[in-house]
C-alpha positions in Angstrom: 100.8 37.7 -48.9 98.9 36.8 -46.3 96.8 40.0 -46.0 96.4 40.2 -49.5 94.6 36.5 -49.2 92.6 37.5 -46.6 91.4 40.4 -48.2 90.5 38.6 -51.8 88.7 36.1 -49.6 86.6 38.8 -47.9 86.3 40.9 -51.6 84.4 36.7 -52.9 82.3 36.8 -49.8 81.0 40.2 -50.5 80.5 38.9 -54.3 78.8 36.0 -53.3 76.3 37.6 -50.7 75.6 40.0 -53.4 75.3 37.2 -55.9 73.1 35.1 -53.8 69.9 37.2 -54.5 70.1 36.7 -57.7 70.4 33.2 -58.2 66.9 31.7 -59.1 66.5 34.5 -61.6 69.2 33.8 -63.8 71.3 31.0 -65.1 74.2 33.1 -66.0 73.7 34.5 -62.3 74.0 31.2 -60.5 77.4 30.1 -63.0 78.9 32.9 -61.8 78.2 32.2 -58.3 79.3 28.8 -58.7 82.9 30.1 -59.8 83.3 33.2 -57.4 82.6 30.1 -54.6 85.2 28.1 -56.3 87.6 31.0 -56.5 86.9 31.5 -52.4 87.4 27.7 -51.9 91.0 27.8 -53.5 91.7 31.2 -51.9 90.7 29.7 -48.3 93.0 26.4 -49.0 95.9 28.8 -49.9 95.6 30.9 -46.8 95.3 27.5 -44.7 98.4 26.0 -46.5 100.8 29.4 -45.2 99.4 29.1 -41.9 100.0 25.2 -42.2 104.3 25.8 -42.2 105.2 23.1 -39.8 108.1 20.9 -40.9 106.3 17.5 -41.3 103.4 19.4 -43.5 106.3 20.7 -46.2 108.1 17.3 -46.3 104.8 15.4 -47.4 104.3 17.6 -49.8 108.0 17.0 -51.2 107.5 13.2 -51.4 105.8 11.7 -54.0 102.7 9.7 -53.3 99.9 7.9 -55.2 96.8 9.7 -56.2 94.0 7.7 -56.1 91.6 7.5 -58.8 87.6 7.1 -59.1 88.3 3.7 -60.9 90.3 2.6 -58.5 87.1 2.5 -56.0 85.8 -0.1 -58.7 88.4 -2.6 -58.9 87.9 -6.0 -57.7 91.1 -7.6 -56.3 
């Protein structure tokens, strides 16, 4: 699994640097840059969450906790 990560991650990189050139030229270009970048940002979190396996990292992830919210930046108390 953890091969198989690596190599997808290394496969976007290759996409993106090819990618890159092309850019300015065209919109549909720099959309699908945007998501092959988004693709290697969720791959790299994945590969850092199996190296991450230590005991107190899976029991936080077991308990449930608030998620904060962009209006909750705004509230007045």
């Amino acid at each position: 699994m953890k091969r198989d990560l690596i190599f997808s991650i290394k496969e976007k990189e290759l996409q993106l640097s090819k990618l890159k050139e092309h850019i300015d030229k065209s919109e549909v270009c720099s959309d699908l840059y945007n998501k092959v970048l988004i693709e290697k940002a969720i791959l790299t979190k994945q590969l850092e969450d199996l190296q991450n396996k230590s005991i107190i990292n899976r029991i936080k992830h077991l308990l449930p906790h608030k998620e904060k919210l962009i209006c909750d930046y705004f509230r007045t108390k």
